[in-house]
N, CA, C and O atoms as CSV, one atom per row, in Angstrom:
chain,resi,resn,atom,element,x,y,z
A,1,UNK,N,N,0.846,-1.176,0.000
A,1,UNK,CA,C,0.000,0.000,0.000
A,1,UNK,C,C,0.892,1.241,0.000
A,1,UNK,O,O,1.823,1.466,0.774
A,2,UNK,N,N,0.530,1.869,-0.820
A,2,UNK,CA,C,1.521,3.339,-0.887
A,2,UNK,C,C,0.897,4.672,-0.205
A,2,UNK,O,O,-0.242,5.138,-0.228
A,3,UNK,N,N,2.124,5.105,0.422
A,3,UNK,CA,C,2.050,5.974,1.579
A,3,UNK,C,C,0.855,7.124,2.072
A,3,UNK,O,O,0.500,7.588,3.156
A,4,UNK,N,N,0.371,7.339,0.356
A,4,UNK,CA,C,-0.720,8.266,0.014
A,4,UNK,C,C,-1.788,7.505,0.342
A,4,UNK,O,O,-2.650,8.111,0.978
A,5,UNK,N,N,-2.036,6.184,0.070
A,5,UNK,CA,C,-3.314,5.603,0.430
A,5,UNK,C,C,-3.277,5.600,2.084
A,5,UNK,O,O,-4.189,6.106,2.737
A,6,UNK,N,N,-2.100,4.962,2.699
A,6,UNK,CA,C,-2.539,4.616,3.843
A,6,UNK,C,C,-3.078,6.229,4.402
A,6,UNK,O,O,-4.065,6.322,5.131
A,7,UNK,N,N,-2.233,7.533,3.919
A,7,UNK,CA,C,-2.894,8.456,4.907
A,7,UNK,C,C,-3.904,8.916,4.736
A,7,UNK,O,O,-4.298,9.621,5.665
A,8,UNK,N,N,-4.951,8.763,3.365
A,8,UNK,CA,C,-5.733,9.015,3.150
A,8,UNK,C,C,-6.634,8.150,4.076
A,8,UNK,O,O,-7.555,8.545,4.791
A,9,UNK,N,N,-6.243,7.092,3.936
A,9,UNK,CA,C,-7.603,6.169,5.192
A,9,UNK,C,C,-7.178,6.461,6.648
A,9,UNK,O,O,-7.842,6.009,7.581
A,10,UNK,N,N,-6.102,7.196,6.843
A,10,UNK,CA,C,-5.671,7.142,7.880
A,10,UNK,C,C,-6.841,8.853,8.161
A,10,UNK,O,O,-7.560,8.769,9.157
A,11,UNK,N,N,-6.910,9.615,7.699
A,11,UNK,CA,C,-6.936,10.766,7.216
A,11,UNK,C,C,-9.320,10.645,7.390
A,11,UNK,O,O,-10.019,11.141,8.274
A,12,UNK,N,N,-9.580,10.159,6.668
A,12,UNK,CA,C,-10.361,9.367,6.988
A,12,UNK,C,C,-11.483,9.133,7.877
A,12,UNK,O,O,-12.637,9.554,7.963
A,13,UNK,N,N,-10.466,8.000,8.752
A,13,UNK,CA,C,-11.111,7.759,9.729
A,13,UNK,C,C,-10.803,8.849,10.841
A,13,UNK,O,O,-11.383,8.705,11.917
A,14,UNK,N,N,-9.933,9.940,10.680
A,14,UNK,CA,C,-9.829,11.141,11.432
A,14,UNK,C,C,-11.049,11.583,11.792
A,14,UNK,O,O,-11.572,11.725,12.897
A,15,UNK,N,N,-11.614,11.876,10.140
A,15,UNK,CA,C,-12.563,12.851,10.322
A,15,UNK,C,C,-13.607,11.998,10.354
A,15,UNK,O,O,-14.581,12.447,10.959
A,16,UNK,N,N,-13.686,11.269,10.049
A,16,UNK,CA,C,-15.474,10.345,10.868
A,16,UNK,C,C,-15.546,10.272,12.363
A,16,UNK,O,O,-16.617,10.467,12.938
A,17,UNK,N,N,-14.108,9.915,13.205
A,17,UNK,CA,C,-14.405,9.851,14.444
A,17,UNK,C,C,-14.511,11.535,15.052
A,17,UNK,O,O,-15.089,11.777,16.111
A,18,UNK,N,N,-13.928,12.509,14.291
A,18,UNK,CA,C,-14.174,13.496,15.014
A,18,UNK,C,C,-14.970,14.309,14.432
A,18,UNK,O,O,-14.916,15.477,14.815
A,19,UNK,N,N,-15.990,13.938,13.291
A,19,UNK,CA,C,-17.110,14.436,13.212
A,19,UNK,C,C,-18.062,13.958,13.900
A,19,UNK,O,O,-19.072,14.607,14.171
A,20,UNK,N,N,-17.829,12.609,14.315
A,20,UNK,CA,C,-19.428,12.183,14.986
A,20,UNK,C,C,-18.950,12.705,16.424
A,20,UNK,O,O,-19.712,13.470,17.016
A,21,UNK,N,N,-17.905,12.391,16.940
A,21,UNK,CA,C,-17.970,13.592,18.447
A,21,UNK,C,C,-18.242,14.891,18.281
A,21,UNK,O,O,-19.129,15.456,18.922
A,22,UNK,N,N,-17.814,15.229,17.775
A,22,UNK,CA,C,-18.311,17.095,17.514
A,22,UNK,C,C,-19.665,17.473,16.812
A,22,UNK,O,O,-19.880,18.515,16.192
A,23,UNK,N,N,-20.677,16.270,17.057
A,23,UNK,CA,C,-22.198,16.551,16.288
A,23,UNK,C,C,-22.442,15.712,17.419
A,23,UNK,O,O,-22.949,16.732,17.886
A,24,UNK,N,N,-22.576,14.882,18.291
A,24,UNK,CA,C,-22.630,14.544,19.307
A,24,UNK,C,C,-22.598,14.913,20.364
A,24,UNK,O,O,-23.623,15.219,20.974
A,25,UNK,N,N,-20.974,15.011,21.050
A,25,UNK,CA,C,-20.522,15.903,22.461
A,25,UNK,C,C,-21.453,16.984,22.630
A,25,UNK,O,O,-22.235,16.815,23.566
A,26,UNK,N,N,-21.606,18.240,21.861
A,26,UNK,CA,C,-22.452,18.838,22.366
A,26,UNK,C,C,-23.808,19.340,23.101
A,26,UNK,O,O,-24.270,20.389,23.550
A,27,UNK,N,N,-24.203,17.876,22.949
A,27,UNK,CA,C,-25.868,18.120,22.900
A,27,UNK,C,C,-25.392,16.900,24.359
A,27,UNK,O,O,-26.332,16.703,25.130
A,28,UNK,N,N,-24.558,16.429,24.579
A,28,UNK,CA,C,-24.623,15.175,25.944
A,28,UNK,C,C,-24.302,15.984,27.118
A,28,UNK,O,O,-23.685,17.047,27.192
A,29,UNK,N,N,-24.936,15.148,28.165
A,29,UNK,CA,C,-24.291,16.001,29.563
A,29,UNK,C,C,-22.853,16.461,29.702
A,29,UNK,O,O,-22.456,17.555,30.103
A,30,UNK,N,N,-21.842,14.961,29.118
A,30,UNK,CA,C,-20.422,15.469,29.507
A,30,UNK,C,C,-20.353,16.621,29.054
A,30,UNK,O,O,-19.215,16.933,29.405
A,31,UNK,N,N,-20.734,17.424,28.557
A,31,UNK,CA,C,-20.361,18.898,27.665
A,31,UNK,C,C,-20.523,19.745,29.160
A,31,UNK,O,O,-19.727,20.505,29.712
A,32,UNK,N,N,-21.885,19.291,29.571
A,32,UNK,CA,C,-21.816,20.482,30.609
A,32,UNK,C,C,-20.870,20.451,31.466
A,32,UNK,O,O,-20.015,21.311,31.677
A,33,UNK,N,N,-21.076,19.087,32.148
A,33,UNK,CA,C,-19.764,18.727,33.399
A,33,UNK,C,C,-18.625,18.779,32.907
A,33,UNK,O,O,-17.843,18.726,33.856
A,34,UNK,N,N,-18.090,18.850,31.989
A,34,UNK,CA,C,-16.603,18.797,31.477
A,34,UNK,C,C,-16.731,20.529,31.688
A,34,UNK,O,O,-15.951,20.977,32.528
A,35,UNK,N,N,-17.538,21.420,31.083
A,35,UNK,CA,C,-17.276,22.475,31.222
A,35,UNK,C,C,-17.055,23.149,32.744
A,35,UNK,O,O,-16.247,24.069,32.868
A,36,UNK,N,N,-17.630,22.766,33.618
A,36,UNK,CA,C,-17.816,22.751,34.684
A,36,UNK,C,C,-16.446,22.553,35.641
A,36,UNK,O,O,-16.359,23.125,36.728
A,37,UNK,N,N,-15.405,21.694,35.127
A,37,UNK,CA,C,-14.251,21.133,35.710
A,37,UNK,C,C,-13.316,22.210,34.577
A,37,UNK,O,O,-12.110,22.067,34.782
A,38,UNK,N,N,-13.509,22.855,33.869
A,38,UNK,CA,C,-12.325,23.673,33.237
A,38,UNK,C,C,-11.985,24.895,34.059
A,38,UNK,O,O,-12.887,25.533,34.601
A,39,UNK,N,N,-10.924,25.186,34.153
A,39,UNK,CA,C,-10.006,26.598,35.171
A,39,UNK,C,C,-10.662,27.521,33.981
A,39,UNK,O,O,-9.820,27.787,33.123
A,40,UNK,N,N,-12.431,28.271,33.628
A,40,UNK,CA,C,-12.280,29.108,32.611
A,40,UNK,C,C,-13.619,30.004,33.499
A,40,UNK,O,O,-14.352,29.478,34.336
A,41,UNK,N,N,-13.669,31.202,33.130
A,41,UNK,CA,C,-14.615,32.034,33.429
A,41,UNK,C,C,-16.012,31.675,33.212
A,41,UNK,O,O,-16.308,31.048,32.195
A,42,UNK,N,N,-17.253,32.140,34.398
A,42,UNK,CA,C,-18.592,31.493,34.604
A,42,UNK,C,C,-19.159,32.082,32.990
A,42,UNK,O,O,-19.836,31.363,32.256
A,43,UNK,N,N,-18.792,33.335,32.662
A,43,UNK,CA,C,-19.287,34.346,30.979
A,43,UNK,C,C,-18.819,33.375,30.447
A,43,UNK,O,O,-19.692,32.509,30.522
A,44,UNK,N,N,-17.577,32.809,29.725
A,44,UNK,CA,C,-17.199,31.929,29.176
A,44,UNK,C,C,-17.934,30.513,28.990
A,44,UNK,O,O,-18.231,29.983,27.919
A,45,UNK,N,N,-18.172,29.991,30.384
A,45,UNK,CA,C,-18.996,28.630,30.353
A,45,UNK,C,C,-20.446,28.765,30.205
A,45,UNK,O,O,-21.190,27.871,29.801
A,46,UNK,N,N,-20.840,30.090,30.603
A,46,UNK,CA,C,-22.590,30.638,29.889
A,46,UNK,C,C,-22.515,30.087,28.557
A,46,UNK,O,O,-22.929,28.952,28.317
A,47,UNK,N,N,-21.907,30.985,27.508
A,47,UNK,CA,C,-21.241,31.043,26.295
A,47,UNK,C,C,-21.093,29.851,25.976
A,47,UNK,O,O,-22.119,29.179,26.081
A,48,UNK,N,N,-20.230,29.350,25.637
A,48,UNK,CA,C,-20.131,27.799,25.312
A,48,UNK,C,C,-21.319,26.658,25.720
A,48,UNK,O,O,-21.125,25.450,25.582
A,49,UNK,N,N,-22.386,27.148,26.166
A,49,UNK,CA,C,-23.083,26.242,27.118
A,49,UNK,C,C,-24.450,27.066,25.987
A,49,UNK,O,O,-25.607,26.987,26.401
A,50,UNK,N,N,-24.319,27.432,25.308
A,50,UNK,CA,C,-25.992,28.572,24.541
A,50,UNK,C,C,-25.818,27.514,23.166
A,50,UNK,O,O,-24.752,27.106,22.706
A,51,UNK,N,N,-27.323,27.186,22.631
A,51,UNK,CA,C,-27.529,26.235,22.081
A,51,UNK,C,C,-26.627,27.170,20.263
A,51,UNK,O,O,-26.485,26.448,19.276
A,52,UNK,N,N,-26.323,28.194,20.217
A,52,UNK,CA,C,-25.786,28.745,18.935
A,52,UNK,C,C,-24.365,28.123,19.238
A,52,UNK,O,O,-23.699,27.854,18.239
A,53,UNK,N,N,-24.020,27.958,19.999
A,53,UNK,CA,C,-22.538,27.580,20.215
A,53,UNK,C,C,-22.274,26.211,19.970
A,53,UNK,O,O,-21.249,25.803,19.424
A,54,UNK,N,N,-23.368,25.380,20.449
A,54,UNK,CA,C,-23.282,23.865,20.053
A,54,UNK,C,C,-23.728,23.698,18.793
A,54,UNK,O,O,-23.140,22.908,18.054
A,55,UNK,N,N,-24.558,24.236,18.463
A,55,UNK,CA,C,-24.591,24.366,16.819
A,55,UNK,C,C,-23.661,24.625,15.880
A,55,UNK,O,O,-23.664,24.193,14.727
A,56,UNK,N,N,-22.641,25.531,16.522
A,56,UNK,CA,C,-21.728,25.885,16.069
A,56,UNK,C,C,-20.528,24.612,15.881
A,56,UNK,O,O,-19.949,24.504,14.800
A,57,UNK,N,N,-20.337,24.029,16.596
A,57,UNK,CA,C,-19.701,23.061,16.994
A,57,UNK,C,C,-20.015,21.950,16.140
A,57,UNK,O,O,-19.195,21.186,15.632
A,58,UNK,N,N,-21.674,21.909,15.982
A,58,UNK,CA,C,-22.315,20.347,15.430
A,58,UNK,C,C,-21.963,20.654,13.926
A,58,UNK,O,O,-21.596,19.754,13.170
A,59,UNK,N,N,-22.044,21.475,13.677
A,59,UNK,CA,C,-22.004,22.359,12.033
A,59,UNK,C,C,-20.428,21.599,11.749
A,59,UNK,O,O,-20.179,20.557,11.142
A,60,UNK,N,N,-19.380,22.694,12.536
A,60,UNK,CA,C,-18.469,21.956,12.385
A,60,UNK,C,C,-17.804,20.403,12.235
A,60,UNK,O,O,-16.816,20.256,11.516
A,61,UNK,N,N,-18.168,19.704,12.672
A,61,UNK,CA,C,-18.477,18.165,13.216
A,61,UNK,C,C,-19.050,17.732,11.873
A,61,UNK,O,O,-18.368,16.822,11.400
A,62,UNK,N,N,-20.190,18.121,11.017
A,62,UNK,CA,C,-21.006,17.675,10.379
A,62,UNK,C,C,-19.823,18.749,8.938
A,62,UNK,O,O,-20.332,18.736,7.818
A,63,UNK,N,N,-19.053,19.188,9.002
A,63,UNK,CA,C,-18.263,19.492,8.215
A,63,UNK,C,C,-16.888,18.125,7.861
A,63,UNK,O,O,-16.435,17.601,6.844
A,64,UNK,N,N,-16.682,18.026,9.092
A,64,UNK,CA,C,-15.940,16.516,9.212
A,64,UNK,C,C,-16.677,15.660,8.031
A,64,UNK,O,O,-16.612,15.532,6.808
A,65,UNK,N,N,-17.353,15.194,9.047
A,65,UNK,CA,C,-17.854,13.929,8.340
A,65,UNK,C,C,-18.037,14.124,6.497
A,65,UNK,O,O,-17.541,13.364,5.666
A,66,UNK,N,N,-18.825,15.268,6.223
A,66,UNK,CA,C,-19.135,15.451,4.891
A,66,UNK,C,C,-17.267,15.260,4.115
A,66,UNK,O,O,-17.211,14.625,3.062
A,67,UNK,N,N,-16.083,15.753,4.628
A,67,UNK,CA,C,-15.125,15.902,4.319
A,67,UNK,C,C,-14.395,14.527,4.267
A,67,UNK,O,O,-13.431,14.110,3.625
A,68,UNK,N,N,-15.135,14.052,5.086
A,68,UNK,CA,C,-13.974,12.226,4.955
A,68,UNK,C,C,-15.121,11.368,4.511
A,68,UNK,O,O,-14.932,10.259,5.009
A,69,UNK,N,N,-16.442,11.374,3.663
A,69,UNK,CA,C,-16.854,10.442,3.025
A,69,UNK,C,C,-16.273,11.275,1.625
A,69,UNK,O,O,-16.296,10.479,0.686
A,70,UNK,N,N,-15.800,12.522,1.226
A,70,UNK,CA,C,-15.681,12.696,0.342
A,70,UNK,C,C,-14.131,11.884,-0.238
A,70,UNK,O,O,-13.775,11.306,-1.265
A,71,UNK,N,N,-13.635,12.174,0.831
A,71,UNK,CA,C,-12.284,11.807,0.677
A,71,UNK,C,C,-12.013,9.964,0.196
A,71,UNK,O,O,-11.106,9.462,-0.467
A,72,UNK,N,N,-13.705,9.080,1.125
A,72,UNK,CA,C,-13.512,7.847,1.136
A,72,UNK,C,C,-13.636,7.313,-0.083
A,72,UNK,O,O,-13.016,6.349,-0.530
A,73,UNK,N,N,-14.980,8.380,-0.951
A,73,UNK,CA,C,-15.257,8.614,-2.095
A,73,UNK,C,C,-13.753,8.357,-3.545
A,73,UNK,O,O,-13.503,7.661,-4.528
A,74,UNK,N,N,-13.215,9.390,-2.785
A,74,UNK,CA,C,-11.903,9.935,-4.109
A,74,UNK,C,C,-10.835,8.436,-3.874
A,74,UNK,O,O,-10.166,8.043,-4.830
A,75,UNK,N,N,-10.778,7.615,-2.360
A,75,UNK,CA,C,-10.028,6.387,-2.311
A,75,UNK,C,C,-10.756,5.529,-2.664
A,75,UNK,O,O,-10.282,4.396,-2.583
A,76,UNK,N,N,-11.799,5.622,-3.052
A,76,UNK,CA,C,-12.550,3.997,-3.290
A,76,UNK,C,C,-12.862,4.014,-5.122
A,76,UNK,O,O,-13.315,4.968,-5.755
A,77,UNK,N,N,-12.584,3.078,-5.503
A,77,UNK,CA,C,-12.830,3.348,-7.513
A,77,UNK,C,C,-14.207,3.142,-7.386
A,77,UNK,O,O,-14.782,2.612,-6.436
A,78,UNK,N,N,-14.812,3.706,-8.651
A,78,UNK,CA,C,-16.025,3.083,-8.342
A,78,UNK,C,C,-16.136,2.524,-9.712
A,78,UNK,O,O,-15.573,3.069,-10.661
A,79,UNK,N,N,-17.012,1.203,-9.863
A,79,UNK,CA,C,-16.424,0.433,-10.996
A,79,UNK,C,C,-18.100,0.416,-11.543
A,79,UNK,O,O,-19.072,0.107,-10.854
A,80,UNK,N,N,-18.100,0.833,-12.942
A,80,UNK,CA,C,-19.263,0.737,-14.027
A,80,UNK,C,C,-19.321,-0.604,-14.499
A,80,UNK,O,O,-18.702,-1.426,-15.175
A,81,UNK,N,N,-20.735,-0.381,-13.578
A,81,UNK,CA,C,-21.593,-1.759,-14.472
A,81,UNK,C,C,-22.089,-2.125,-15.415
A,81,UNK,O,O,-23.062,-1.388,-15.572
A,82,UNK,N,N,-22.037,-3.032,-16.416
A,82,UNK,CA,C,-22.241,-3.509,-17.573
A,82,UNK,C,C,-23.467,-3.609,-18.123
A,82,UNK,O,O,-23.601,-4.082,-19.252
């Protein structure tokens, strides 16, 4: 396998696992309690804690994913049927 393939799948499965956490994490409790245990200001954890912000986040996340089926797309041939 040549070096370009493996990082492309490597590349990949990057962004599937950290699109489905980042369209996920936000909307689960750990979001709050994790925020809760960070050394960061109560304005700050308001902020991060307002449903535009997790949207913001899920958007992103859901940018992932769209980005590594494209990618799985450009590594996989796709072969015409007869």
């Amino acid at each position: 396998m040549r070096n370009d393939a493996l990082f492309r799948i490597l590349f990949v499965l990057y962004c599937v696992e950290a699109g489905v956490f980042l369209v996920l994490a936000p909307w689960s409790p750990v979001w709050g309690r994790t925020l809760a245990q960070l050394p960061i200001s109560a304005t700050l954890q308001n902020l991060l804690l307002q449903p535009l912000v997790r949207g913001a986040v899920t958007g992103f996340g859901l940018v992932h994913l769209v980005w590594g089926i494209h990618d799985l797309q450009v590594l996989m041939p796709f072969r015409k049927r007869a």
